[in-house]
Each structure stands twice: as structure tokens, then as C-alpha cells.
FIMAR-221194 format. One record per atom (N, C-alpha, C, O): x, y, z. Coordinates in steps of 0.1 Angstrom, whole numbers, plus 5000, padded with zeros to 4 digits. Layout:
N
XYZ ...
END
This chain:
487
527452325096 526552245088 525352335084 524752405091 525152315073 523752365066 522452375073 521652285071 522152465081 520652445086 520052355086 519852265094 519252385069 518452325062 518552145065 517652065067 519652135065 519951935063 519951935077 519651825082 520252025088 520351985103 520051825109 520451715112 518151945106 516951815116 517151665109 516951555114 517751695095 517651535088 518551485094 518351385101 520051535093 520951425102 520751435111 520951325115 520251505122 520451485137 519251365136 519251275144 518451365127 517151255132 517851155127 517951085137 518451065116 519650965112 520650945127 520850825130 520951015132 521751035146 521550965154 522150875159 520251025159 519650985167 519050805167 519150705175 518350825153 518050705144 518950575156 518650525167 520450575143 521050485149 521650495159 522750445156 521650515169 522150525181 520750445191 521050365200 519850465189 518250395194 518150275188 517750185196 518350255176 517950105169 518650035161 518349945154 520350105162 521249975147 521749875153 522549835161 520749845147 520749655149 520249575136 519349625129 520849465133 520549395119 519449345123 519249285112 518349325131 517249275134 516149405129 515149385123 516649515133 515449615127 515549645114 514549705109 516849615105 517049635096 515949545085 515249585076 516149385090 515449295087 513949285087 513349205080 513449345096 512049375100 511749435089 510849395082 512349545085 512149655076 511949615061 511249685053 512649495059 513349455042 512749355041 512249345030 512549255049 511749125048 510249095046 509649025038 509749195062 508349255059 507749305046 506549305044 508849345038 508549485028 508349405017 507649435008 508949295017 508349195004 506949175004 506349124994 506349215015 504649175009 505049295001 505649274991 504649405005 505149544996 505449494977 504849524967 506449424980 506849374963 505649304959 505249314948 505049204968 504249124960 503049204955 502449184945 502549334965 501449384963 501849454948 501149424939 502949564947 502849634933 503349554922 503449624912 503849384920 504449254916 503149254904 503349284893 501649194912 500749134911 500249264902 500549284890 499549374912 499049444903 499649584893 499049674888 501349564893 501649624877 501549514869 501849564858 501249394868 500749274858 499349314849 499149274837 498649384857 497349424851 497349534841 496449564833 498849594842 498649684831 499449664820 499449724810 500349534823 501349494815 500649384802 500549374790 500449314815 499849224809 498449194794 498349124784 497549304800 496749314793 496649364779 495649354772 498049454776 498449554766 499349394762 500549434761 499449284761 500249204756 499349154743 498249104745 500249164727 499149114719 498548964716 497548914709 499748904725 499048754724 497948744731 496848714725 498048764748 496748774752 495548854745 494348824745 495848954739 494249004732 494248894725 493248834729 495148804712 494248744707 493648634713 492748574706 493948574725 493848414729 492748454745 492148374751 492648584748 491548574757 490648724755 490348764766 490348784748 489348894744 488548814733 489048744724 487348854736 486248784730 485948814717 485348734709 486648944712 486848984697 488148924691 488248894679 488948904697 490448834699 491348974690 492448974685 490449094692 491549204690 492049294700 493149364701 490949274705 490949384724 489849364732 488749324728 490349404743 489649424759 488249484753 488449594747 487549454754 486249554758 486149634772 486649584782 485649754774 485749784786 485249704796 485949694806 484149634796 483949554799 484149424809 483549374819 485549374801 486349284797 487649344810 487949294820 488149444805 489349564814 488549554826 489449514833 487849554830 486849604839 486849514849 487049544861 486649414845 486749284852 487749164857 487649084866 489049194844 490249144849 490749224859 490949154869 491049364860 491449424862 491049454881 491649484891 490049434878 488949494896 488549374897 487449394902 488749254897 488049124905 489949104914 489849074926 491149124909 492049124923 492049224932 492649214942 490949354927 491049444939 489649374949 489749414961 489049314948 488049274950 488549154961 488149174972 489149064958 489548974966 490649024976 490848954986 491349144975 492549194984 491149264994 491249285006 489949304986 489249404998 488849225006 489749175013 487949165005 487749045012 488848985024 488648945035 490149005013 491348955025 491549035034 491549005046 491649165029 492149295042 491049295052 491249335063 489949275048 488949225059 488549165071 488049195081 489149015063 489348905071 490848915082 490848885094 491748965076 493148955081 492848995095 493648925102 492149055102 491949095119 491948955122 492948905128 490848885118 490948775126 491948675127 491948595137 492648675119 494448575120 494948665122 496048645115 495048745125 496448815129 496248825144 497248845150 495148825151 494848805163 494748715169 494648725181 494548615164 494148455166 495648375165 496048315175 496248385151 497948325155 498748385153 499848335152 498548525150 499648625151 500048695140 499548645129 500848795139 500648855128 501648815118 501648845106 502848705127 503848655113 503048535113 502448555102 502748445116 502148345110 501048405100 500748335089 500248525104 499048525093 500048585081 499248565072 500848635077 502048665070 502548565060 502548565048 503048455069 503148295060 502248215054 502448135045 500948235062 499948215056 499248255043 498648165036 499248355040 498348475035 499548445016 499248445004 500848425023 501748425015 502148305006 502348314994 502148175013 502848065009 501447985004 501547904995 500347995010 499347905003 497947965002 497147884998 497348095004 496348134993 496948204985 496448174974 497948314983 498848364974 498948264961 498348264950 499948184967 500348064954 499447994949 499747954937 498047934952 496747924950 496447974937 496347914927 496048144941 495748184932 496648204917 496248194906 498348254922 498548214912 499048114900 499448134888 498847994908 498847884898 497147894891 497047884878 496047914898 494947914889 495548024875 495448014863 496048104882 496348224869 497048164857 496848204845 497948064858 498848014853 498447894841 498847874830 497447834850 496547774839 495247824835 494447754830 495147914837 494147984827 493748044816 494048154814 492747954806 493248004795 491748104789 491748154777 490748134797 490148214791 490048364805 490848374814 489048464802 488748564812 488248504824 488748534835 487148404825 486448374837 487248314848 487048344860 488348194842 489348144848 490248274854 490048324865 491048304849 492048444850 491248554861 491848624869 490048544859 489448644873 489648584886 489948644897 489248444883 489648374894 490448364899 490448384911 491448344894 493048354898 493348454906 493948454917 492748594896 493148714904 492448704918 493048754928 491348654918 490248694933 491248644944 491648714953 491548534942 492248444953 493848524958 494348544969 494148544946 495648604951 495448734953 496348794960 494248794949 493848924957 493848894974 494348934985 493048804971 492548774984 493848784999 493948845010 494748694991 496048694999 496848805004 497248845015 496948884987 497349004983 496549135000 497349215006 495449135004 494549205009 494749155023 494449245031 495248995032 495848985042 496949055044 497049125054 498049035033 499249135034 499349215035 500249265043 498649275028 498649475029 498049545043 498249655047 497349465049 496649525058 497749465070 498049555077 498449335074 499149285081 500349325079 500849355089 500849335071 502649385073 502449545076 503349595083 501649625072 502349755082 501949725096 502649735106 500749675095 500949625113 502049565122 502349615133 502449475116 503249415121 504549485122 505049515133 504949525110 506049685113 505949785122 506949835127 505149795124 504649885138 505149895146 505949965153 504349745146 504449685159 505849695168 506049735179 506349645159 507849555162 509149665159 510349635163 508849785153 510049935156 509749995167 508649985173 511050085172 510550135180 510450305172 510650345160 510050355181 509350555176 510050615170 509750705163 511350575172 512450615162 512250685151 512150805146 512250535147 512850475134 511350355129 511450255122 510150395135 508750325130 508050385115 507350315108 508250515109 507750555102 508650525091 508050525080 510150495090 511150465079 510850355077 510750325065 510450215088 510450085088 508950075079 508950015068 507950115084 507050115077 506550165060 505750115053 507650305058 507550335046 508250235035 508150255023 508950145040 509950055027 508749945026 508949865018 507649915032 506349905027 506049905012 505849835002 506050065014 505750175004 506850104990 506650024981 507850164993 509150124986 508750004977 508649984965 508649914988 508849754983 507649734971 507749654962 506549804974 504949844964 506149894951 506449804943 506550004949 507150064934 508049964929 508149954917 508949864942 510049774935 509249684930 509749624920 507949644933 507749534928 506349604908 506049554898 506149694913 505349784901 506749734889 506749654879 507749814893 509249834882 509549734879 509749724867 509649574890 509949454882 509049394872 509249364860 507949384880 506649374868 506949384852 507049304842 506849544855 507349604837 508049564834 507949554821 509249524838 510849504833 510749364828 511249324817 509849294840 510049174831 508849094820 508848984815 507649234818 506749224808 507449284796 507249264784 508149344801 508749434787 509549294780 509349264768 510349234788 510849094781 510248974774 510748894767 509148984777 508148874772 506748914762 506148834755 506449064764 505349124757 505449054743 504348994739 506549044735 506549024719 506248904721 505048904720 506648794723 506448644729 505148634724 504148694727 505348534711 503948474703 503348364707 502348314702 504248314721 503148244726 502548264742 502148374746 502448114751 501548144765 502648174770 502448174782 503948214769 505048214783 505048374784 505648424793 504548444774 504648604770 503848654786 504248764791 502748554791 501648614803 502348564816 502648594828 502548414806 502948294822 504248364828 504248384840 505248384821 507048424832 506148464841 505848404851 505648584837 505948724850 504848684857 505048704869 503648614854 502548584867 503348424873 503348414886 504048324867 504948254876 505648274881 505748204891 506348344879 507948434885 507048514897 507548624900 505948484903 505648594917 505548514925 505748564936 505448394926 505148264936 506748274940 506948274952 507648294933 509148284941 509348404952 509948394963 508748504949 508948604959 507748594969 507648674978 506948514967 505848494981 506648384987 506548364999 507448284980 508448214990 509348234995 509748155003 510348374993 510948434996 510348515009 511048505019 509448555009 508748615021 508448525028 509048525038 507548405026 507248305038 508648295046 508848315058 509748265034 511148215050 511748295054 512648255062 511648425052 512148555058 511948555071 512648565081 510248555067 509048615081 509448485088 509648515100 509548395087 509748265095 510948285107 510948235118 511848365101 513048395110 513248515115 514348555119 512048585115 511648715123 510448725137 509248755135 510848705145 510448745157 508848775160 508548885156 508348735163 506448755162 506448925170 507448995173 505648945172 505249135175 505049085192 504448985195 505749185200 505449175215 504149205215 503449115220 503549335209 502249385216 501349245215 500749215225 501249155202 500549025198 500348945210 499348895214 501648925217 501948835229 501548895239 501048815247 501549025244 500949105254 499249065255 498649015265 498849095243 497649075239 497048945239 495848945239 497648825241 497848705243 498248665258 498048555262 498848775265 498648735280 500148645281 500248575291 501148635273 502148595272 503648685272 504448705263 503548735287 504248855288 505948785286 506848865282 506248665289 507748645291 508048605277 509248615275 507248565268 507448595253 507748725249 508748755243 506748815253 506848965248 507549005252 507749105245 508649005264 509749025266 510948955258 511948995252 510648865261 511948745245 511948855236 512948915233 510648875229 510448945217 511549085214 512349115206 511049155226 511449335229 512949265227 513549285216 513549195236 515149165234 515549155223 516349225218 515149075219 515749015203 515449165194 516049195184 514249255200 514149365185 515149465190 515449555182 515549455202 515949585209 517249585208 517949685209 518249405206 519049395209 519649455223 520749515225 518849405233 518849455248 518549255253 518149155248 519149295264 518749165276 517349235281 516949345282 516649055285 515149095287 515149195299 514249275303 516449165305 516449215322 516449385322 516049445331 516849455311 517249565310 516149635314 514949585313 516349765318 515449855320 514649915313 513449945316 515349955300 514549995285 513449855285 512149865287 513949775284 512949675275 511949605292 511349495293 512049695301 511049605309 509949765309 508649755309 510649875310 509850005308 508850025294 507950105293 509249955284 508549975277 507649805276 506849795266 507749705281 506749615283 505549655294 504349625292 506049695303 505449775314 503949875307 502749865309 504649955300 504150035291 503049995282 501850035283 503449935274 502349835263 501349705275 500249685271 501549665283 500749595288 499949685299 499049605305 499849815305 499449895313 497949925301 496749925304 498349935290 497850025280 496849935274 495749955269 497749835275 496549695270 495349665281 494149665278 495649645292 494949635308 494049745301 493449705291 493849865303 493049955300 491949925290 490749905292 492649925278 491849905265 491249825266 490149815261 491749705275 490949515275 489749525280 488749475276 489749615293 488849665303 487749725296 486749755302 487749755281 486449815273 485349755266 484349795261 486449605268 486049475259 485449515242 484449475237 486049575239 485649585221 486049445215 487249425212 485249375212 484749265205 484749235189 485149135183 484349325186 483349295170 483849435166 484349525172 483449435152 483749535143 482649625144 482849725139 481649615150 480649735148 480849825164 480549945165 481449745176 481949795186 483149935183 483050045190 483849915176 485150005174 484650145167 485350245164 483450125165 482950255152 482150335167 481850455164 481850275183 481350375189 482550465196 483750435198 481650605200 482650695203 482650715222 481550665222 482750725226 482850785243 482850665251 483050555246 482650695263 482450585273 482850495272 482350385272 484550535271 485550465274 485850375263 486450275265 485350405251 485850345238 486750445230 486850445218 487350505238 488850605235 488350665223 489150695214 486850695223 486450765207 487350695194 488150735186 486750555196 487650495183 486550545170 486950515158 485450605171 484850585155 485650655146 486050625135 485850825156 486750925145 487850835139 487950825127 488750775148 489850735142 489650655135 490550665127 488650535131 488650465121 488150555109 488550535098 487350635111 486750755100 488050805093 488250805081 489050865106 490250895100 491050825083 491350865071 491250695092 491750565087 491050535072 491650505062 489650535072 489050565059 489050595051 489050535040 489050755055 489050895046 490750885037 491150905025 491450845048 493150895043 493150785034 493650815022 492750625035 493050535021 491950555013 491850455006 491050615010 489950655002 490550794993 489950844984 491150814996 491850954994 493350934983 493550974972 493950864991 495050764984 494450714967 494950724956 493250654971 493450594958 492350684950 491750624941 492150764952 491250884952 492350994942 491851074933 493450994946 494551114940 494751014921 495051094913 494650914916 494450864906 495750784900 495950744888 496550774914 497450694909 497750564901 498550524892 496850504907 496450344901 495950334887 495950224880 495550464883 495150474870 496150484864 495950444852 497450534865 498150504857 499050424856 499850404847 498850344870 499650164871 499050074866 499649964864 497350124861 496250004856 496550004845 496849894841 496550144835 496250204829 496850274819 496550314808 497850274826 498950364820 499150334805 498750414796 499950194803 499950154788 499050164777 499350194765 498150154782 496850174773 496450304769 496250334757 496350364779 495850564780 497150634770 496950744764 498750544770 499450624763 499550604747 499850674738 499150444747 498650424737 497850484726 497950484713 496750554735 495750604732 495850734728 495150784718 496750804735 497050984731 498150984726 498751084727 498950854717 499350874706 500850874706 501550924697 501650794722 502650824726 503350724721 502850614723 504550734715 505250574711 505950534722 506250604732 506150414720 507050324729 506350314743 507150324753 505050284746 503950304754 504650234768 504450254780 505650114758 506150014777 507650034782 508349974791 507850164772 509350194776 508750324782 509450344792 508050404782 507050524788 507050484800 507650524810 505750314799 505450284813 506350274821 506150344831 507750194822 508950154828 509250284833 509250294845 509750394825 509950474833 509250554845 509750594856 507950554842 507050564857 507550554866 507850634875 507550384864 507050314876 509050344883 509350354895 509950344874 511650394876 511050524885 511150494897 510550604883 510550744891 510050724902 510450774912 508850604900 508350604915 509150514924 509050534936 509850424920 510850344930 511550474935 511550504947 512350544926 513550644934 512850744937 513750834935 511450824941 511250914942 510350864957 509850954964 510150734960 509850684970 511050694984 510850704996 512050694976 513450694992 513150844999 512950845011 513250944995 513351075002 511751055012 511751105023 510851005009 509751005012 509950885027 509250895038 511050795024 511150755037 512350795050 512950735059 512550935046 513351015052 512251145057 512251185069 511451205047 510751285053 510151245061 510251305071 509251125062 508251095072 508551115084 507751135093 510251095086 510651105103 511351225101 511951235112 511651315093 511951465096 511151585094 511451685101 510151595086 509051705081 507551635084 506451675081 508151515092 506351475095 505551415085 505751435073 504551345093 503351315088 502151395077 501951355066 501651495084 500951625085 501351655075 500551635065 502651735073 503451805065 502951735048 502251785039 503851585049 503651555039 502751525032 502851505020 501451505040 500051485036 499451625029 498851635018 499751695035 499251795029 499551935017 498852015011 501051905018 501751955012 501851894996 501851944985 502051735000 502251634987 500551684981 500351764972 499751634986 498151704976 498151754972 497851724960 498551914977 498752024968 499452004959 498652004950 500351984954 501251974945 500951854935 501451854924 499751744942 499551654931 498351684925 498051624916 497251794930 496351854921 497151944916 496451954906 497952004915 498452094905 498852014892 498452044881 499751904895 500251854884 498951744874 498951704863 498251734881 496551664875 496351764865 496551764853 495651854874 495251914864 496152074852 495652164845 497352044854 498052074840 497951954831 497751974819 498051844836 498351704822 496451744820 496251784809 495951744825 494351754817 494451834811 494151794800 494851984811 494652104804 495552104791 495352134779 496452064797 497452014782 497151904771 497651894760 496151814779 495451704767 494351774761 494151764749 493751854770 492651874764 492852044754 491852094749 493752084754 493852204744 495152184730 495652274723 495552054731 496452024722 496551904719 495951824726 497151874710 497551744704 498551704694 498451684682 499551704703 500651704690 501951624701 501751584713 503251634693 504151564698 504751654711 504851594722 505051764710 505751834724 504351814733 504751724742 502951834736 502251794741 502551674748 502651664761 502551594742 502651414749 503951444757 504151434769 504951494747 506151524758 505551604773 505351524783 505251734774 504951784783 503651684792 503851724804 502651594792 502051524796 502751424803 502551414815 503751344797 504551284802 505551334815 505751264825 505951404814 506451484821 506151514835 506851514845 504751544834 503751604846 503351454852 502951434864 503551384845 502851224850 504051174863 503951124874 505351224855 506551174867 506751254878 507251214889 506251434874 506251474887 505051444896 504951464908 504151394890 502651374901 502851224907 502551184918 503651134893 504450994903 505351034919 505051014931 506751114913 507251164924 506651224936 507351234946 505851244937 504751344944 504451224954 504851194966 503451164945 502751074956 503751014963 503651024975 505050934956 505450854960 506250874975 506450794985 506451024970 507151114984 506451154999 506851165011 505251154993 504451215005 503051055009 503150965016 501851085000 500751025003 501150844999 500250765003 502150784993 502450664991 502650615003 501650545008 503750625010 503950595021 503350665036 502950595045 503250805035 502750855046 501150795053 500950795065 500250755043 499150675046 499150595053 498550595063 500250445047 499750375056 501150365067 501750255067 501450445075 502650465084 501250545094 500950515106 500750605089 499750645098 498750595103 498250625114 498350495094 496750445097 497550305104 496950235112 498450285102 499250185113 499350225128 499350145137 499450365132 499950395143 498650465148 498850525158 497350495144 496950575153 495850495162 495250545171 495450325159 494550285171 495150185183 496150125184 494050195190 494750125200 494649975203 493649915200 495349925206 496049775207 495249695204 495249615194 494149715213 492849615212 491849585201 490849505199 492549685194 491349685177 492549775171 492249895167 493549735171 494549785162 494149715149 493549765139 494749565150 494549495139 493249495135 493149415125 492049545138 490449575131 490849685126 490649715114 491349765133 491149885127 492349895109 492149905097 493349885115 494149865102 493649755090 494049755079 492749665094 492349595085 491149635076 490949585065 489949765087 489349865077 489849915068 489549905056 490950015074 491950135065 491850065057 491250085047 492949885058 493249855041 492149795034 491949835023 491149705040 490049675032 489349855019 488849865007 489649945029 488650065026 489350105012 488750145003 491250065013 491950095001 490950034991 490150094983 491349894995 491149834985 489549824974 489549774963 488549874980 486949894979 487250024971 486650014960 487850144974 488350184965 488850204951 488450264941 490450104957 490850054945 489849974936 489949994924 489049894939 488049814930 487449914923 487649934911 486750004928 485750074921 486650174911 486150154900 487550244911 487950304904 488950234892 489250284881 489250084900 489350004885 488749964879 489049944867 487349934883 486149914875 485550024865 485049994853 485550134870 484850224865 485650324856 485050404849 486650304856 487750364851 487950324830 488150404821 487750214831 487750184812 486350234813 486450334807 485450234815 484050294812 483650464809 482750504802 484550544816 485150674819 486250714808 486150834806 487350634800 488350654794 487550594777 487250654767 487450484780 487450404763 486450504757 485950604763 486450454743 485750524735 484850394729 485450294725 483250404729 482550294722 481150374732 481050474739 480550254728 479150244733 478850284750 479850234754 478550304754 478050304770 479750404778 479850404790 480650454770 481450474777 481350644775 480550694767 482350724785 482150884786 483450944776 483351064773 484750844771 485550854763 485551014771 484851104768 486451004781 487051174787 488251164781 488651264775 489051054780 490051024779 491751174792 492051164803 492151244784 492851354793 491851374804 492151364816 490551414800 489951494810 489951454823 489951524833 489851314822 490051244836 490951254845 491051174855 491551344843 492751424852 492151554856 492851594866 491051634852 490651694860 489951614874 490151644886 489051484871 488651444884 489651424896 489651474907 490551354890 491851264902 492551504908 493051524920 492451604899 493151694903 492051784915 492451864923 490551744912 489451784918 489651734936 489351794946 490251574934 489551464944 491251514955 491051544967 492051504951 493351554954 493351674962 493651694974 492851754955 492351914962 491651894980 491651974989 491151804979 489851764987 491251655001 490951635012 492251614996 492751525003 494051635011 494651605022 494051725005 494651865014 494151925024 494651965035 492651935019 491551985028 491751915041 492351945051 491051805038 491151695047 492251685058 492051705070 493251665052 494751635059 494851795067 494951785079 494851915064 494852035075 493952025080 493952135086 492451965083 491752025094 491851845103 491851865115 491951725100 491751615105 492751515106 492351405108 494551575104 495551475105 496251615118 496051735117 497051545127 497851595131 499251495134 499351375130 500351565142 501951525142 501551355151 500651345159 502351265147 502551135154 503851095154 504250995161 505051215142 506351175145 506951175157 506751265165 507851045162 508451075174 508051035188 508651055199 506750965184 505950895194 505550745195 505450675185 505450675209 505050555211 504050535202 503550625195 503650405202 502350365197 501450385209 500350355205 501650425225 500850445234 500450525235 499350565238 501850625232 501850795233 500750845222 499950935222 501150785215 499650835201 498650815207 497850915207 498250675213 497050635222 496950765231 496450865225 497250785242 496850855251 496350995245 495451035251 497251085230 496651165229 495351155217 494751255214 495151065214 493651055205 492351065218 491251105217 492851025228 491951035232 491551145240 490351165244 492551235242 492551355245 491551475234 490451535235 492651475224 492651545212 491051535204 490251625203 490951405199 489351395195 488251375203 487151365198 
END
């Protein structure tokens, strides 16, 4: 056998032989629908808004977005997902992380997007978005938790990356099915694709319904002979078994400990020593790496994309976009193979490099030419810096910021990381048409704005070699025990 592919099958090997069971399979694909709803909702923002009926029936000129205008549709759902990912600690600790799952999903989700649905100016439509952001920002921060939770070390970083996955499947449907309706001279050209998302947040409510709640949740809850139900049904083991009472054993020794610190509140978890297992670094961690994420400029071209290609003169701007978001669905699978053979670490840091290189060639190529092979070659660079992310920092982020705190402020702490996305994501969708457009009050960089995302990228390499290290292959305790060593 080929060297090189060795570590990958022997770790598939291994894989199944520890966890094939249609229960972890399920965990994996079910969960992952928040995933779709999250890249569902917001590749809508870039489809949608490039639609010409909407310019004329909600832009105040009734010819186009003001930046303005972009500004505000566009960053009031990242706004309401930071709010949600905030709040989500407290339901997911309170009734658990699949009910806050059904919740988050079946009735503030659907909420907001029926306000969307009848909405017929901007003020309304923000609204919409806030609320199903809102939902949108429970989810994201609760389903990799919950994934976590509920794999074992295996096979936790594959389970968690179709997360990732389920984000590009739902970007790619988006387009596909804006590309169907964009011409559409009347309201159903906006309404299909923002109605057509309430069926897959119902699709997720009865999935999660018939998936197993998280043992550590029930540990944490003091409800050990549930958390053992739990481990059986994920382990496909009897509760009696030795595996599944050694590793209950395990998670509630670890919980006893942590409980013993009493961390409380969110400003508790940010102190470091004396027996608060130095949680501030790791939430600093947890910051830096989704501040970073949305920092490499990807969203700008999921926000943005149609418009910016518009703009540099590229035809067929939504058969362009479609292909993107095509690259990033299939260039997302290897990415959930590397995380459990080349690591964490690896891909963090490796993926940067390579996505400030390809940044700043598409800048240098906008900004010293302007012709048709140009847009070709820009294009081009856009699918390898899609591929890029999608392989390494898409998924690798939040597989990590899932696994590195401990039990007792897990769900706070994962609900920073994603709130911190998403505070991010707002700002950079906000600020982003103000940076690009050309008019009044704006910096019209237009290309150049690929040197920033190739500057900020550089900086997320840095980062990742001096303050990520290996977590492939480890408990969620065993990670515990060594953060506290290590930092």
C-alpha cells in the first residue's frame, strides 16, 4: 500500500471498527441540518438581493441597494445569530442541547421566516432576518456542541465537520434555487427560496427529536442512569458493558472536579488559575480562531459575490456564483478526512498560508489589469481560496472550539466562540458595501479588498503555530486534562 494514503485508511479502519453504527451516522447528518439552514439563510443575502424585482419593489431608488441599504439587510441576520449564539448557553443547559435544537429550529427560526415572507419593504425584511438570525445563532453555536458531545474520539472531528459540509450544502441550494426564480417578475422570484427554508428547519426539528440527548448534558444534570441509556444507544453497547461504564466513570469524575469550581456566569470563565483550569486563554483561544475565520474574507464572497462580479465586469455573475459555492460543497469532504488524519494544527495553519497567497494574487490581478483572461484568472483564484478554506479553516474551527473546554462552561464557552463568529460576521457585512461600492462616503477598493482578507489570513497562520496545538485522537477529558497542564 502507498505510504502516503497509509495513516488515512488505517484511521477509516480504525474509524469503523470503534463507531459503525447507524446511530453515529445519524448524529452526524441530522445534526448537520442546522449546518444547511445556516449557509440556506445566509447564501439568500447574496442571491437574493442581486434579484431585479427586489431592487425595484424594496430599494428606495427602486434601481439598487445603496450601501447603505446592503448594509443593513445583509448584517441585521448576522446580528440576531450573534444575540442567539449568546443566549444558546442558557437552553442548552437548562433543557438540553436537543431540545434547545427543536426549539431554536421549529419556532423562532420559522418566526422569522414567515415575517420575511410577508415583507414588503427593507424595515420589515431586517426584521425577519434578526429573528431567524436569532435562531440561526442558537444553532450554530449548539449543534457542534452537541456533536461533540455525543461521538466518540474516533470519529468526533468527521462528525463535527459535516457541520461544515451541511453550511456549503445549504450556500449551493440557496443559489440553485435563486438561479430558478431570479427572472421571476413578480413576489415568488424572493418568496420560493426564503419559504422553501421553514421545510428544512422542519426537517431538523424531527430528526433531532429521534436522536438521543448528550450524556455529558445528563451527567451535568446529575442524571447518571440516563447518561448511561444515552452512551448505549450512541455506542451501540449494553449500559452494563465496560466501555460504556469506563467512559461514564470518566465524564462524571471530570464533571465532580470542574463542579467543585462552581463557574457560574460568563465573566467567571474569562478567570485564569485557582482551579479555574485557566479557562480565559481557552476562551481567548476560541475567539481569536472564529474572529480569524471570518477574518480570511470568505463571507464576502457568499455576501457579495454576485454583485463584486458584477462589478468587475464578469458575465453570467449567478452561474459564476453557483459554481463557488459547487467548489465549496466538494472541496469541503477531504477536509472531513483530514481533520482526523493531518490534524487540527496542520490544517489551520497550512490552509492560511495558502489562503493569503491566493487573496492576494486575485488583488494583484484586479488591480494591474482589466480585461477578459483577467476575470478568468480571478475567478479562478476565488475557487482555489474557496477550496482552501473549505478544506482546512471551514470546518477545522469549529471541531476545535467544540472540543477544547471543560464540561462545566463548555456550552458558555462554545456559545462565545460562535457569538464572537457571528460579531464578526456582522461587522464585516456591514462594513463591507462601504469598502467596495463606488458613490459618496464609500473607499470604492473594489479588487483591492483582497489585499486586506490576504493581510488578515497571514495573521491567522501566525496565530494557529504559536497558540493551536494537536487534539486529534483525544477524549473530550483528555483535552481537558491537558489544557490545563499545557496553558
Amino acid at each position: 500500500m502507498n505510504k502516503s494514503i497509509y495513516p488515512f485508511v488505517k484511521t477509516l479502519i480504525i474509524s469503523a471498527k470503534k463507531q459503525c453504527s447507524l446511530i453515529a451516522t445519524s448524529v452526524g447528518i441530522i445534526a448537520a441540518l442546522g449546518g444547511f439552514l445556516y449557509g440556506y439563510e445566509t447564501g439568500l443575502s447574496n442571491s437574493v438581493l442581486a434579484m431585479t424585482y427586489v431592487k425595484e419593489n424594496f430599494a428606495k431608488n427602486h434601481e439598487s441597494f445603496s450601501a447603505r441599504e446592503s448594509a443593513l439587510t445583509t448584517a441585521t441576520l448576522s446580528l440576531g445569530t450573534l444575540f442567539g449564539a449568546l443566549s444558546s448557553s442558557v437552553l442548552a443547559d437548562s433543557i438540553g442541547r436537543r431540545s434547545t435544537i427543536i426549539l431554536a429550529t421549529l419556532l423562532i427560526f420559522n418566526i422569522g421566516t414567515v415575517i420575511q415572507l410577508v415583507a414588503t419593504n427593507v424595515p420589515i425584511l431586517c426584521v425577519g432576518r434578526t429573528v431567524t438570525g436569532f435562531g440561526l445563532g442558537i444553532i450554530s453555536a449548539v449543534v457542534p456542541l452537541y456533536q461533540s458531545e455525543v461521538s466518540s474520539k474516533y470519529v468526533r472531528g468527521s462528525i463535527v465537520s459535516l457541520y461544515q459540509w451541511a453550511i456549503t450544502w445549504g450556500f449551493l441550494a440557496s443559489s440553485g434555487v435563486a438561479q430558478g426564480t431570479h427572472s421571476r417578475n413578480d413576489s415568488g422570484s424572493y418568496r420560493i427560496p426564503i419559504g422553501l427554508q421553514s421545510l428544512w428547519a422542519i426537517l431538523l426539528s424531527i430528526g433531532m427529536y429521534y436522536l438521543p440527548e448528550s450524556p455529558r448534558y445528563y451527567v451535568k444534570k446529575g442524571k447518571i442512569v440516563e447518561a448511561a441509556m444515552s452512551l448505549s444507544t450512541l455506542r451501540k453497547l449494553s449500559a452494563e458493558d465496560y466501555e460504556i461504564i469506563e467512559e461514564l466513570v470518566e465524564i462524571k469524575a471530570n464533571h465532580d472536579y470542574e463542579d467543585s469550581i462552581q463557574i457560574n456566569s460568563f465573566l467567571q470563565i474569562f478567570k485564569s488559575g485557582r482551579g479555574h483550569s485557566k479557562q480565559f486563554l481557552r476562551i481567548m483561544t476560541g475567539i481569536c480562531l472564529q474572529a480569524l475565520q471570518q477574518a480570511t474574507g470568505i463571507n464576502f464572497v457568499f455576501y457579495y459575490g454576485v454583485n463584486f462580479f458584477i462589478n468587475s465586469g464578469v458575465q453570467n455573475s449567478y452561474i459564476i456564483s453557483f459554481v463557488t459555492y459547487a467548489v465549496n460543497v466538494v472541496a469541503t469532504v477531504p477536509g472531513i478526512f483530514m481533520v482526523e488524519t493531518i490534524g487540527r494544527r496542520k490544517c489551520l495553519i497550512y490552509g492560511a498560508l495558502l489562503m493569503s497567497i491566493f487573496n492576494l494574487i486575485i488583488a494583484i490581478v484586479g488591480v494591474t489589469t482589466n480585461s477578459v483572461i483577467a476575470n478568468k484568472i480571478m475567478i479562478a483564484f476565488v475557487c482555489c481560496f474557496i477550496a482552501t478554506f473549505a478544506s482546512t479553516w471551514g470546518p477545522v474551527v469549529w471541531v476545535y472550539v467544540s472540543e477544547i473546554y471543560s464540561l462545566n462552561v463548555r456550552a458558555k464557552g462554545v456559545s462565545i466562540a460562535a457569538g464572537t463568529n457571528w460579531l464578526f460576521n456582522f461587522a464585516f457585512a456591514f462594513v463591507t458595501p462601504y469598502l467596495l461600492d463606488q458613490g459618496n462616503h464609500t473607499a470604492a477598493l473594489g479588487t483591492s479588498i483582497f489585499f486586506i482578507w490576504g493581510g488578515l489570513t497571514l495573521a491567522g497562520a501566525v496565530f494557529s503555530y504559536f497558540a493551536i496545538y494537536e487534539t486529534k485522537g483525544l477524549k473530550l477529558e483528555e483535552i481537558d486534562e491537558i489544557k490545563k497542564i499545557r496553558i
